[in-house]
C-alpha positions, 0 to 999 in steps of 0.5 A, a space after each residue: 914944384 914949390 909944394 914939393 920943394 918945401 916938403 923936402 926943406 921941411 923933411 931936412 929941417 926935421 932931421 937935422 932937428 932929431 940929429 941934433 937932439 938923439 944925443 940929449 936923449 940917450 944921455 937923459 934916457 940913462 939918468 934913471 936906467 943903467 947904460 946897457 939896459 937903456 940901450 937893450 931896451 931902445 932896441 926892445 921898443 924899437 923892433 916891433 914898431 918897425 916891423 909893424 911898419 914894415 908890414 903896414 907899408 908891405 915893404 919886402 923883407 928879404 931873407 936870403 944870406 946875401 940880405 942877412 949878411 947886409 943885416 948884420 953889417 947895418 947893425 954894426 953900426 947900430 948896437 954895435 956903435 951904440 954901445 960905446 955911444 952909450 958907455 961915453 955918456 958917463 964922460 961927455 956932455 950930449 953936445 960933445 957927443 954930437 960933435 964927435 959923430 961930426 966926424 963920421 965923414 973924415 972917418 969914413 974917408 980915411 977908411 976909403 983911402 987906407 982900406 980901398 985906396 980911394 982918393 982925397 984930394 988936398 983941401 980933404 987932407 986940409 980938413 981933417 987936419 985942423 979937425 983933429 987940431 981941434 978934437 985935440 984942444 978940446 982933448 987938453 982943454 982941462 979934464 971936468 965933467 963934460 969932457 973927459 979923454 976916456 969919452 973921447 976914447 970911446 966915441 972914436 971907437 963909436 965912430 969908427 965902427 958906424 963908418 965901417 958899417 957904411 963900407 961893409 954894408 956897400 960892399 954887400 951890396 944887397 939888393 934889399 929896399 931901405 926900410 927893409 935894410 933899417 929893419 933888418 938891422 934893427 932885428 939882428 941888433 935886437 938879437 945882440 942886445 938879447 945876448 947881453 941880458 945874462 951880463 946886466 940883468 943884475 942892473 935890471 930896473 927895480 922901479 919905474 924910471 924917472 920922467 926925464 929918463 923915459 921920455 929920453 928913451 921914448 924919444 930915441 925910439 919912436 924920434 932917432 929910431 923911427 922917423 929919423 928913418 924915414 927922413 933920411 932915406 927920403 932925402 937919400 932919394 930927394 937931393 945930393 949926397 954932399 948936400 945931406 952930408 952937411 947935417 954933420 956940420 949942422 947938427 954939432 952947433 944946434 947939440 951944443 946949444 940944446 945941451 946948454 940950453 935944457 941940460 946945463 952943459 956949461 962948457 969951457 971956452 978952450 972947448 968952445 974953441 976946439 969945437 969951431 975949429 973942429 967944424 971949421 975943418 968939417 966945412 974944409 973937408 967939404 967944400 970942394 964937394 959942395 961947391 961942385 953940387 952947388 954949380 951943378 943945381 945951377 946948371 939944371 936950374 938955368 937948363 930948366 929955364 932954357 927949355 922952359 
């Protein structure tokens, strides 16, 4: 049980760690490499190694219209979403881009509450208000080469189609496995990205991209691609929904100090400022529900205890 307890903390710590990372990597992968080819050629790279996985696991790939349908609205918040991650990188540092990501839960609540009238409660409310407080200090905070409105602009635009995603995909409700679902995803996205060739190939590579830009590239493929994949849906088995959902909060802190720390992203303290009270409100917008999931562990801990 210890064993298998720490399998699951490592796994955790190992997405956490990629999360918090892909930003620095799409943004080093497009320092040698216009955006969009960039971000074709992740897809290029990306389709065959899951497809091999999907054959080596013997995973089913489903083809009907209901999975292809599902398909499609998992890729919405792939290449969908990523195309305007992509275009931010020319006014956000990677930190910053990680921080706005942070807001794919409140995002995604307000799309339930607007769009299928699902319930917030107070303290949500709460959250996202000083969270948007926050996004806007660091909106006005003073215009410079790490954060710029227009990027803001455009990973709201980002963030609000992977949320949309999310619904879309549950409310096809395919019954298709993870893998398959991911893979699929990736194929229909790969499809898209074929479609934008005729409009950048005059950007197409004309030399061998530098280091720092493949290794950003590889490192989005086979990392946030690949074993991100693998992470997540096993900790999608493994614990609670709101216990996963913290790797919002988490992830922004550890972007910023990598961006800081191995891309020179020196950030203004205004933003600085901006950025806690963003993930303060985050924390807000989360605590009823982890501390629910908290007392519930509690009780199959001592109901545990007790038969034992």
């Amino acid at each position: 049980m210890m064993q298998s307890k720490a399998n699951i903390i490592a796994t955790y710590a190992i997405l956490v760690f990629i999360w918090s990372t892909t930003p620095l990597a799409i943004v080093w992968s497009v320092s040698d490499l216009h955006l969009m080819w960039a971000l074709v050629l992740r897809f290029f790279l990306a389709l065959p190694l899951a497809l091999g996985l999907v054959y080596i696991l013997r995973v089913k790939f489903p083809f009907d219209a209901t999975c292809l349908q599902s398909y499609l609205a998992g890729a919405t918040g792939f290449i969908g979403s990523q195309i305007f991650t992509y275009m931010a990188t020319s006014y956000l540092s990677s930190g910053i881009i990680a921080l706005m990501f942070g807001l794919a839960p409140i995002m995604a609540g307000l799309i339930g509450r607007f769009a299928f009238q699902h319930k917030l409660n107070r303290l949500q409310w709460a959250g996202m208000l000083v969270s948007v407080t926050g996004l806007g200090i660091i909106c006005f905070s003073g215009e410079n080469q790490h954060v710029n409105p227009i990027g803001i602009g455009l990973m709201l635009i980002s963030v609000f189609t992977y949320a949309l995603s999310i619904f879309w995909v549950k409310k096809v409700n395919a019954q298709v496995e993870p893998m398959a679902q991911a893979t699929g995803s990736i194929l229909v996205s790969t499809l898209a990205a074929v479609a934008l060739l005729p409009f950048i190939w005059q950007y197409a590579p004309d030399h061998l991209p530098s280091v720092r830009s493949l290794f950003g590239l590889i490192y989005t493929v086979v990392m946030a691609s690949l074993i991100a994949m693998f992470c997540y849906f096993k900790l999608v088995q493994n614990i609670q929904p709101t216990t996963l959902s913290l790797t919002t909060v988490l992830t922004p802190m550890i972007a910023l100090l990598i961006g800081a720390g191995f891309n020179n992203e020196k950030l203004s303290s205004m933003v600085l400022v901006g950025a806690v009270i963003l993930l303060l409100g985050l924390f807000l917008y989360f605590y009823r529900d982890l501390k629910a999931s908290r007392e519930l562990a509690h009780k199959l801990k001592s109901s545990a205890q007790k038969t034992g």
